[in-house]
PyMOL commands that place a pseudoatom at each C-alpha (Angstrom):
pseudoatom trace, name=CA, resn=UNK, resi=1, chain=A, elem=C, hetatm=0, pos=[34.820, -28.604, 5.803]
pseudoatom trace, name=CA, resn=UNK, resi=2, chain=A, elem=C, hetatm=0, pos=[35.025, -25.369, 3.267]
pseudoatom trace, name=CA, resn=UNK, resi=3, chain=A, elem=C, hetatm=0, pos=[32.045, -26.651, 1.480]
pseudoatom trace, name=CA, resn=UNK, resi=4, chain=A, elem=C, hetatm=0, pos=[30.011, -27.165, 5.011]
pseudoatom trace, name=CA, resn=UNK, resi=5, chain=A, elem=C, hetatm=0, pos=[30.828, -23.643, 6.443]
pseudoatom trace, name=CA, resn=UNK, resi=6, chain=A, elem=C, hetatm=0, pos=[29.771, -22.386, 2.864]
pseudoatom trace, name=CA, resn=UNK, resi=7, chain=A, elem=C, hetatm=0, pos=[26.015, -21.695, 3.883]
pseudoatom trace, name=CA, resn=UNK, resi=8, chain=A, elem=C, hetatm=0, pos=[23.345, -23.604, 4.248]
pseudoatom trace, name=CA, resn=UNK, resi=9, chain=A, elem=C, hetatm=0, pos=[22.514, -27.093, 2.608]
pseudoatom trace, name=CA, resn=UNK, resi=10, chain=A, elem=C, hetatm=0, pos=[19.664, -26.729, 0.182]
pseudoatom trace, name=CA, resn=UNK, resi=11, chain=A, elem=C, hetatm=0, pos=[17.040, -28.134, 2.089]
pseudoatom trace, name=CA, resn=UNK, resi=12, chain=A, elem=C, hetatm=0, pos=[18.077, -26.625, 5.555]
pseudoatom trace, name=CA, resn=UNK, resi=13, chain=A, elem=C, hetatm=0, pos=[18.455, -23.071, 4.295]
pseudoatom trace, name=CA, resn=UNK, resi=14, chain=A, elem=C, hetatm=0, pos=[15.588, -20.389, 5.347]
pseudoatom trace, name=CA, resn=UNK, resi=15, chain=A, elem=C, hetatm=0, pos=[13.835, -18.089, 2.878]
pseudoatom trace, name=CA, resn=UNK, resi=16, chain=A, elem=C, hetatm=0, pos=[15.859, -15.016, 4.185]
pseudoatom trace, name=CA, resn=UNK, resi=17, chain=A, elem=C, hetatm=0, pos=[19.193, -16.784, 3.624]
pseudoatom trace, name=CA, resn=UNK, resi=18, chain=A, elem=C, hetatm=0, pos=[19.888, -15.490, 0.349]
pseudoatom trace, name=CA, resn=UNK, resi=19, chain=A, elem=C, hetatm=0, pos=[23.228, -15.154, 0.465]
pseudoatom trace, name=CA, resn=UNK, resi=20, chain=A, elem=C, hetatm=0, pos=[24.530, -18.416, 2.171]
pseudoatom trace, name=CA, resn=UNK, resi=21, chain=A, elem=C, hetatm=0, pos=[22.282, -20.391, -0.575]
pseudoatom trace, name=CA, resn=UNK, resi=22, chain=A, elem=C, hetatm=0, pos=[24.783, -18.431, -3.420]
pseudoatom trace, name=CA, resn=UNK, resi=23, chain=A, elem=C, hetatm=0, pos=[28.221, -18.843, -1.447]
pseudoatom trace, name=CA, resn=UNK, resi=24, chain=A, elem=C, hetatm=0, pos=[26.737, -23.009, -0.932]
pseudoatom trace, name=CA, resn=UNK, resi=25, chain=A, elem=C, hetatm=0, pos=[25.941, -22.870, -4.555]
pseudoatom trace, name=CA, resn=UNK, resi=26, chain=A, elem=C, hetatm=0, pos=[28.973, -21.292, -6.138]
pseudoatom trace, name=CA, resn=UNK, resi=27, chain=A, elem=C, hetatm=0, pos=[31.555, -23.128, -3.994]
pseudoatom trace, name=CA, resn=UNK, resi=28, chain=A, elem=C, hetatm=0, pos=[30.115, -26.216, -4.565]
pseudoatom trace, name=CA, resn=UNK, resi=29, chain=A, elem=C, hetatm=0, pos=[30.214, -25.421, -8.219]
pseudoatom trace, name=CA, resn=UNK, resi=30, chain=A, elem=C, hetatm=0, pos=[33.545, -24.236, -8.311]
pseudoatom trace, name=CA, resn=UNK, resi=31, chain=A, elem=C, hetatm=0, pos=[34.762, -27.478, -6.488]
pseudoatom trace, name=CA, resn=UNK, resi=32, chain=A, elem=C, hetatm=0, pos=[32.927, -30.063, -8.406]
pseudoatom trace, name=CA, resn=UNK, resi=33, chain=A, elem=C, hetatm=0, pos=[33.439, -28.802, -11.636]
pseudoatom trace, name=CA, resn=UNK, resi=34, chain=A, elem=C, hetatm=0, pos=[36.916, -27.267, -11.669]
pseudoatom trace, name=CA, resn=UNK, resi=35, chain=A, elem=C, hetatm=0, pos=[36.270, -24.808, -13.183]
pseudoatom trace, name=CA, resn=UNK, resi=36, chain=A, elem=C, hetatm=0, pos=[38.111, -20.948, -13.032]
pseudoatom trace, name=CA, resn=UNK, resi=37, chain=A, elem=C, hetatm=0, pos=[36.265, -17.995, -10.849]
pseudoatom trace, name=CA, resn=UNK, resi=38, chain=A, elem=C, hetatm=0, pos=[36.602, -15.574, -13.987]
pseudoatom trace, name=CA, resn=UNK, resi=39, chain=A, elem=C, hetatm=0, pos=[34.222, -18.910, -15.637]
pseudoatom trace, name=CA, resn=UNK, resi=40, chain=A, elem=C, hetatm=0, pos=[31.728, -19.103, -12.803]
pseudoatom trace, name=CA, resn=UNK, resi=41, chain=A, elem=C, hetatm=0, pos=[31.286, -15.513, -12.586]
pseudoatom trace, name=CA, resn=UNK, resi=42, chain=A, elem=C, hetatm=0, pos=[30.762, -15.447, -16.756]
pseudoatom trace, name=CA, resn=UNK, resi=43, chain=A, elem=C, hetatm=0, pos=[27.808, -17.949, -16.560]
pseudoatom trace, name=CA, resn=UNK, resi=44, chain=A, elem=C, hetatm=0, pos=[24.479, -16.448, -17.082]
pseudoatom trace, name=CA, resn=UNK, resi=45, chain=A, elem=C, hetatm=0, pos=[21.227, -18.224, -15.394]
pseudoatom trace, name=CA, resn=UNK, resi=46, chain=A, elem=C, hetatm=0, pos=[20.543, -19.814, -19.186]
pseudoatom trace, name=CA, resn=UNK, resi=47, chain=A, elem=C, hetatm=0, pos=[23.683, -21.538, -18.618]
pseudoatom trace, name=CA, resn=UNK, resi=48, chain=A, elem=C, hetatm=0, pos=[22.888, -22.870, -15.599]
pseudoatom trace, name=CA, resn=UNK, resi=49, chain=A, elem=C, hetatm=0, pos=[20.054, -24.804, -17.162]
pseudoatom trace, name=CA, resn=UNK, resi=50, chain=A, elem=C, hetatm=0, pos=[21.456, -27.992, -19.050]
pseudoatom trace, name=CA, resn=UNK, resi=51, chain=A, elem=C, hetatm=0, pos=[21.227, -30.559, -16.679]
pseudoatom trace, name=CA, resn=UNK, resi=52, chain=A, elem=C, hetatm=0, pos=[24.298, -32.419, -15.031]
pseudoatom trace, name=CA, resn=UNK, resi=53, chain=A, elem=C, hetatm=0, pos=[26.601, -30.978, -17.402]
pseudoatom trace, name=CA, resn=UNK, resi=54, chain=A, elem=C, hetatm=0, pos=[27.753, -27.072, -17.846]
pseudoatom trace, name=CA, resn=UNK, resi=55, chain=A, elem=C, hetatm=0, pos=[29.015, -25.207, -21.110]
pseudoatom trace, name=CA, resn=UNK, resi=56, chain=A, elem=C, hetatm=0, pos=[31.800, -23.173, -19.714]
pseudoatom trace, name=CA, resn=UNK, resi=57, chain=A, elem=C, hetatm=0, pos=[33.840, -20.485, -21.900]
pseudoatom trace, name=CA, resn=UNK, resi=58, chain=A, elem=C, hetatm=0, pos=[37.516, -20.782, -20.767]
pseudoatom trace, name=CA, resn=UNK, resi=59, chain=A, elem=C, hetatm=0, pos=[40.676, -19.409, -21.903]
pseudoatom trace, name=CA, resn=UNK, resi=60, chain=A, elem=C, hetatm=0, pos=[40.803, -18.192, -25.273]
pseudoatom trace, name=CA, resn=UNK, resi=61, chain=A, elem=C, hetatm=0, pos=[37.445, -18.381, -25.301]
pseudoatom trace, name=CA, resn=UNK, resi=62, chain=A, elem=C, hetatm=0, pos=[37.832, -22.226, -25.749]
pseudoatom trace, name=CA, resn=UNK, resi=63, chain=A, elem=C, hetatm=0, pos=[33.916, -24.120, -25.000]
pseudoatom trace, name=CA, resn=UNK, resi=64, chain=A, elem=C, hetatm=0, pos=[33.967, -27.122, -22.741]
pseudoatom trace, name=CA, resn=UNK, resi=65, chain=A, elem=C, hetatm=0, pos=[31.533, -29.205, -21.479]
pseudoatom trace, name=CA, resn=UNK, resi=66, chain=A, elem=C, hetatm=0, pos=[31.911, -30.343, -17.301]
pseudoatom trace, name=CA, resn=UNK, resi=67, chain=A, elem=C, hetatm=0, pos=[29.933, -32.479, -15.229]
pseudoatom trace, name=CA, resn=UNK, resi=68, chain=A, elem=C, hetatm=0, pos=[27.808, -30.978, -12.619]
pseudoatom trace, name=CA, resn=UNK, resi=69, chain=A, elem=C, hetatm=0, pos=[27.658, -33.699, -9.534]
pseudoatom trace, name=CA, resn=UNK, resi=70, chain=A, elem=C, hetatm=0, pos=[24.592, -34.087, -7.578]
pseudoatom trace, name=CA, resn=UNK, resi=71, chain=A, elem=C, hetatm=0, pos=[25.843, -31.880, -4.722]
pseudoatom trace, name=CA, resn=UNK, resi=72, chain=A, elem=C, hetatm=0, pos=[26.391, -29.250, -7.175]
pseudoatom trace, name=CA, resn=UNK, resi=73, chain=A, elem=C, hetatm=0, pos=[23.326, -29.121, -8.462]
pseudoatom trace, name=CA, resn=UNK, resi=74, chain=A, elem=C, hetatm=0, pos=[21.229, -29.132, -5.429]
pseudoatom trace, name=CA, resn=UNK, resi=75, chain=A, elem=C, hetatm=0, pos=[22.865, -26.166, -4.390]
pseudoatom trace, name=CA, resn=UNK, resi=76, chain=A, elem=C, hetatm=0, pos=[22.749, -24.500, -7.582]
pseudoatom trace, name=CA, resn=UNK, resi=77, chain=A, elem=C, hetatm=0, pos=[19.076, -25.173, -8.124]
pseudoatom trace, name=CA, resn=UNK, resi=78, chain=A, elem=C, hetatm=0, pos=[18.230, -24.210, -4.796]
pseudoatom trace, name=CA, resn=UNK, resi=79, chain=A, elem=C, hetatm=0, pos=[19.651, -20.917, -5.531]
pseudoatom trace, name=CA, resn=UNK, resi=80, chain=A, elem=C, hetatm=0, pos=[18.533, -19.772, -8.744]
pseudoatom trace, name=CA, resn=UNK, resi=81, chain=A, elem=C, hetatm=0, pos=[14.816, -20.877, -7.325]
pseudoatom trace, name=CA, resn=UNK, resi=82, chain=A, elem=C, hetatm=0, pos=[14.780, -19.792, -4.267]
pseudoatom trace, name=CA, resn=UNK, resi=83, chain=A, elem=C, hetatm=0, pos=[18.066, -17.006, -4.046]
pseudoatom trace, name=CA, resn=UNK, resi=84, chain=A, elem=C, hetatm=0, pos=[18.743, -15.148, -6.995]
pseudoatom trace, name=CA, resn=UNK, resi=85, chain=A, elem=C, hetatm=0, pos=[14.877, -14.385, -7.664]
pseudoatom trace, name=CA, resn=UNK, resi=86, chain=A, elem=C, hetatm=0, pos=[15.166, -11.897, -4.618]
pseudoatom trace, name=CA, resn=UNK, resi=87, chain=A, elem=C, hetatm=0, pos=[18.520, -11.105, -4.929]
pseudoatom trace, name=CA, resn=UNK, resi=88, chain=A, elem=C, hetatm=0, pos=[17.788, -9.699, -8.535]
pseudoatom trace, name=CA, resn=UNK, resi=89, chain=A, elem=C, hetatm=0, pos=[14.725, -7.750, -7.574]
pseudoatom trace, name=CA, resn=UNK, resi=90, chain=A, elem=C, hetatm=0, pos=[17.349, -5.948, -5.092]
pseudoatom trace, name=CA, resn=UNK, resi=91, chain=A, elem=C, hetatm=0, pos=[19.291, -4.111, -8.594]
pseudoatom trace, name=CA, resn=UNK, resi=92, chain=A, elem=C, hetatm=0, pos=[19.502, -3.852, -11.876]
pseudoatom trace, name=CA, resn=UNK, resi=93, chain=A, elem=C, hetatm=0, pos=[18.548, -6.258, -14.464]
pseudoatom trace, name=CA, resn=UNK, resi=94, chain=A, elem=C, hetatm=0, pos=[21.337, -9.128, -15.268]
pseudoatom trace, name=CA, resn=UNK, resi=95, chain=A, elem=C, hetatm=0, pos=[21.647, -12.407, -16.641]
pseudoatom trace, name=CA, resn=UNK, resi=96, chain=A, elem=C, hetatm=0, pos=[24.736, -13.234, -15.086]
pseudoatom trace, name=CA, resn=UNK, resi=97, chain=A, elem=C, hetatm=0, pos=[23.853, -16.294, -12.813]
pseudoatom trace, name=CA, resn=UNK, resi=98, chain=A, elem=C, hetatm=0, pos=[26.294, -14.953, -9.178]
pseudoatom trace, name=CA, resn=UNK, resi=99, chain=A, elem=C, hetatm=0, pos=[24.639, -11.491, -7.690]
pseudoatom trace, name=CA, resn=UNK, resi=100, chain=A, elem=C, hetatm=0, pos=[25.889, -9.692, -4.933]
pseudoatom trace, name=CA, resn=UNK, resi=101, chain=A, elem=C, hetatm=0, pos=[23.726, -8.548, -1.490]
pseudoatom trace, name=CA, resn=UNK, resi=102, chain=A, elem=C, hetatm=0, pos=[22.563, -5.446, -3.878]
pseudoatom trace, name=CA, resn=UNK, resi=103, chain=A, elem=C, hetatm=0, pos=[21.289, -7.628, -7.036]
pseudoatom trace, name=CA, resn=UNK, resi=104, chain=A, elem=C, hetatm=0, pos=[24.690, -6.658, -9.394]
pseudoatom trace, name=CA, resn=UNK, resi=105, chain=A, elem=C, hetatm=0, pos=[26.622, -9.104, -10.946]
pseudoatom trace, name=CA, resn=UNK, resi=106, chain=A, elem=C, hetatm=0, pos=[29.176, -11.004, -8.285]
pseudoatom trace, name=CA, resn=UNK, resi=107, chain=A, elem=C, hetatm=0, pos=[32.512, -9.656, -8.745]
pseudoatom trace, name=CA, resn=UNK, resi=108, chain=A, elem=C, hetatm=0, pos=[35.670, -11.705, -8.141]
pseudoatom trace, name=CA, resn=UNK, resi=109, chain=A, elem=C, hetatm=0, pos=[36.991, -9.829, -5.148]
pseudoatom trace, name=CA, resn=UNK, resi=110, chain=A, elem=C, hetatm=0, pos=[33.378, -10.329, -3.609]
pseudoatom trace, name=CA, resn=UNK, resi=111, chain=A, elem=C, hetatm=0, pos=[33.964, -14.424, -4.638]
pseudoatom trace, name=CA, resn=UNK, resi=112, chain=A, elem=C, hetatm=0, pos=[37.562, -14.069, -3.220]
pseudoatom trace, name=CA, resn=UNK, resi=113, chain=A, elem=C, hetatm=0, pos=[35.668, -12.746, -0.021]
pseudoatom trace, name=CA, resn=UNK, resi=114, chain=A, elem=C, hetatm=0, pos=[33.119, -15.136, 0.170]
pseudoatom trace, name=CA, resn=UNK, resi=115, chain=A, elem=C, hetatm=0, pos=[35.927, -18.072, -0.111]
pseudoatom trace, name=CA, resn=UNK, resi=116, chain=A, elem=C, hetatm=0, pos=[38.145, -16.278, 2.764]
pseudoatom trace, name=CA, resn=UNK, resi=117, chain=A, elem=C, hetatm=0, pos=[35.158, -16.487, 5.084]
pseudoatom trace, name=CA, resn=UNK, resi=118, chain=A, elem=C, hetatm=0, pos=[34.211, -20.088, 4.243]
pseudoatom trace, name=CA, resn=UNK, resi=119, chain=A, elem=C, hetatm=0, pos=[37.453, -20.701, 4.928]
pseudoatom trace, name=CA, resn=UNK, resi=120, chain=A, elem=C, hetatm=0, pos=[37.924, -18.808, 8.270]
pseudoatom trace, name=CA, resn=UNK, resi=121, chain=A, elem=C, hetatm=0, pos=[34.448, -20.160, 9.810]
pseudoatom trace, name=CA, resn=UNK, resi=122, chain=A, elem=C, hetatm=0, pos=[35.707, -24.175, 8.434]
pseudoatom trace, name=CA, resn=UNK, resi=123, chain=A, elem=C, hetatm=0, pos=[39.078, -22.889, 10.994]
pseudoatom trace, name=CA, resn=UNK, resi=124, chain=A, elem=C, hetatm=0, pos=[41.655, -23.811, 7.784]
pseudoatom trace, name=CA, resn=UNK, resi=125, chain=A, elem=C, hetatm=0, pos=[44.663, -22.210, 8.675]
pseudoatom trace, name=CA, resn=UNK, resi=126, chain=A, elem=C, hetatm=0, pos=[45.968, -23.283, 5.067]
pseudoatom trace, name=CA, resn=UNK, resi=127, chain=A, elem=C, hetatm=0, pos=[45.958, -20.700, 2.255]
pseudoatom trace, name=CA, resn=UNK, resi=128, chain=A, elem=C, hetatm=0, pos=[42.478, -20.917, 0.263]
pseudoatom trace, name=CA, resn=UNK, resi=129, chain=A, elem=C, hetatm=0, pos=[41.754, -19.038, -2.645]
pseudoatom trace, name=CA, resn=UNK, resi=130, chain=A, elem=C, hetatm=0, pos=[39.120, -19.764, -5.862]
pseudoatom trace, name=CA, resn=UNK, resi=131, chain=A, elem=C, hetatm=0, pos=[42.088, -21.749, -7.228]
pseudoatom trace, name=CA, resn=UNK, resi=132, chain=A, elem=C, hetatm=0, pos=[42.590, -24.198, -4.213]
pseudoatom trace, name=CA, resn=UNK, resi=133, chain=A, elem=C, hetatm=0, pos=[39.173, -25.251, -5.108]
pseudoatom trace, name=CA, resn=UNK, resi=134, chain=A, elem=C, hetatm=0, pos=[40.120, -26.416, -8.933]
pseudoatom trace, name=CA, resn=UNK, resi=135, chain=A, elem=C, hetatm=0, pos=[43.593, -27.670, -7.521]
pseudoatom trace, name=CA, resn=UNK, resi=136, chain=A, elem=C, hetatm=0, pos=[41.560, -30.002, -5.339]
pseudoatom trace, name=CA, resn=UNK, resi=137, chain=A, elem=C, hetatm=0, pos=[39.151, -30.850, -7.902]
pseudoatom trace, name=CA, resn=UNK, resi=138, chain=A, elem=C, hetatm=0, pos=[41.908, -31.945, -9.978]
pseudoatom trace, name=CA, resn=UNK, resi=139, chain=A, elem=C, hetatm=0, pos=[43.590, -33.913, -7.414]
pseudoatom trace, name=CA, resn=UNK, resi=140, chain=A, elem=C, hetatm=0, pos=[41.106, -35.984, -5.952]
pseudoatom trace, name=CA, resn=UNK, resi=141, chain=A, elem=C, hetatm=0, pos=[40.207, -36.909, -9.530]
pseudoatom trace, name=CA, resn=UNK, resi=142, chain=A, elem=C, hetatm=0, pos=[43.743, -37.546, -10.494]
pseudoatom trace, name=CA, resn=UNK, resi=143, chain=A, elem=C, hetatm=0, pos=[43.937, -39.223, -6.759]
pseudoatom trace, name=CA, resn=UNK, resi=144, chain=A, elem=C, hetatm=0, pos=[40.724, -41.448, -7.741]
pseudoatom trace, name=CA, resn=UNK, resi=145, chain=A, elem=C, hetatm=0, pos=[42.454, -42.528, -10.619]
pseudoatom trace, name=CA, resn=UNK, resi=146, chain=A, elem=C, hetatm=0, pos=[41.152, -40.493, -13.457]
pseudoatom trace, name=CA, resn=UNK, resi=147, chain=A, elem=C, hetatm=0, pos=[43.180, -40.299, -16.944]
pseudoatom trace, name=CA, resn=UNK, resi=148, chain=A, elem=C, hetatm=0, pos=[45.881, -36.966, -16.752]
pseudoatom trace, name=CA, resn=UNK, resi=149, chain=A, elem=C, hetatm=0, pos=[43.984, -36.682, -20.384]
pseudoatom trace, name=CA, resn=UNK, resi=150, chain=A, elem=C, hetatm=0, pos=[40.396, -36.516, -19.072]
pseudoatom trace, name=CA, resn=UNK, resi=151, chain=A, elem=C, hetatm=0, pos=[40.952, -34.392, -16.375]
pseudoatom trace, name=CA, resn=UNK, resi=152, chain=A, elem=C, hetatm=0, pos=[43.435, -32.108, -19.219]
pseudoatom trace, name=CA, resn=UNK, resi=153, chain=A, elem=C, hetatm=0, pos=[40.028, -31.847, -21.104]
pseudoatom trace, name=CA, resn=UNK, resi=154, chain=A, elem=C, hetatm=0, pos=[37.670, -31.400, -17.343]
pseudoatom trace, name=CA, resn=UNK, resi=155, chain=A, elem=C, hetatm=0, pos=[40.347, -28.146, -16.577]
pseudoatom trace, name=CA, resn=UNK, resi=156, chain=A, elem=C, hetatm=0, pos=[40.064, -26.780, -20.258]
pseudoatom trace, name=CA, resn=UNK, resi=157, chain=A, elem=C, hetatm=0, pos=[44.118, -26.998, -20.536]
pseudoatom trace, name=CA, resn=UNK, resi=158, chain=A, elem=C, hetatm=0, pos=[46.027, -27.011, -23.617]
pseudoatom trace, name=CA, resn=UNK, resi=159, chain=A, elem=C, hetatm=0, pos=[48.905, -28.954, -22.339]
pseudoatom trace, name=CA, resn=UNK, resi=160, chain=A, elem=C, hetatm=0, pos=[48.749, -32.467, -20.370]
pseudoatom trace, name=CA, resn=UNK, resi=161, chain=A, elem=C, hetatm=0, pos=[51.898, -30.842, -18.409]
pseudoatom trace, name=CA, resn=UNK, resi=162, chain=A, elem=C, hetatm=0, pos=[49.962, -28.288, -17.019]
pseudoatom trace, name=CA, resn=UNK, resi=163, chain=A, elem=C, hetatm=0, pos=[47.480, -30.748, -15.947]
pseudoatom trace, name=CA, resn=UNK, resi=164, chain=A, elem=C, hetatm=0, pos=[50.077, -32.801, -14.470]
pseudoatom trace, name=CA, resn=UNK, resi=165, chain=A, elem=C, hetatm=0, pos=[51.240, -30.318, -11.790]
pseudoatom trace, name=CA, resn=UNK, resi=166, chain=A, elem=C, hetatm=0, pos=[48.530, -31.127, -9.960]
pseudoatom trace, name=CA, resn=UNK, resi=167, chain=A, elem=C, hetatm=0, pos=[50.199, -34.984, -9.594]
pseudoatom trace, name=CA, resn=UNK, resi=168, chain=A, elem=C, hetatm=0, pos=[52.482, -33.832, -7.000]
for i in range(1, 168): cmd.bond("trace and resi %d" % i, "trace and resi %d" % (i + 1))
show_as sticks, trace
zoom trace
């Protein structure tokens, strides 16, 4: 339901919907790759670029590789083609791949925002924050039956007990 109030679906999203095609894009990226706000936010468009996979710089400034599924990428595509193009015309130069309304880079309280509001318009009375959206990433993988190790490696964490909180 987060995902659906997000904005638009790629192909049902109008020219002057800028800004639902990046909240679509970056919480479906968020959710089906795992991966940390500070991470998303990080990414430049050049890193958007490889495919199914993504080349994410984590803690410690550790690399990883994560898959991108097909949701993901849709939404992601849609927005760096059709989005960002317009939304970077609106400031300054960047390469960072998230922009705000104004064209500058998308900062975390604005993705914080964006994932309240998703929330509130999906009516989840629960708690949601960029985090829920790794916790359930790691859970429904976990829940599916993935290795503890393999999804260790997916969430970039140095111990398998971290990883395993999300076993409750």
């Amino acid at each position: 339901r987060l995902l659906d109030a997000a904005g638009p679906a790629p192909a049902d999203a109008a020219p002057g919907e800028l800004v639902g095609m990046r909240d679509r894009a970056l919480l479906e990226l968020l959710y089906a790759t795992g991966t940390r706000i500070s991470e998303v936010l990080a990414l430049d468009v050049d890193d958007l670029h490889h495919g199914d996979v993504l080349r994410v710089r984590g803690k410690g400034d550790k690399e990883r590789i994560v898959p991108v599924g097909s949701y993901a990428r849709a939404a992601v595509d849609a927005y760096l083609t059709r989005a960002r193009p317009e939304l970077s015309r609106r400031g300054r130069a960047s390469a960072k791949a998230f922009l705000g309304a104004r064209g500058a880079p998308l900062s975390r309280q604005s993705a914080w925002l964006i994932i309240q509001q998703a929330a509130e318009r999906a009516d989840l009375t629960a708690h949601v924050s960029p985090h829920t959206l790794r916790h359930s990433f790691a859970t429904h993988l976990l829940q599916g039956g993935a290795d503890v190790r393999v999804v260790q490696e997916l969430l970039g964490h140095a111990s398998v007990a971290t990883t395993q909180i999300y076993t409750h």
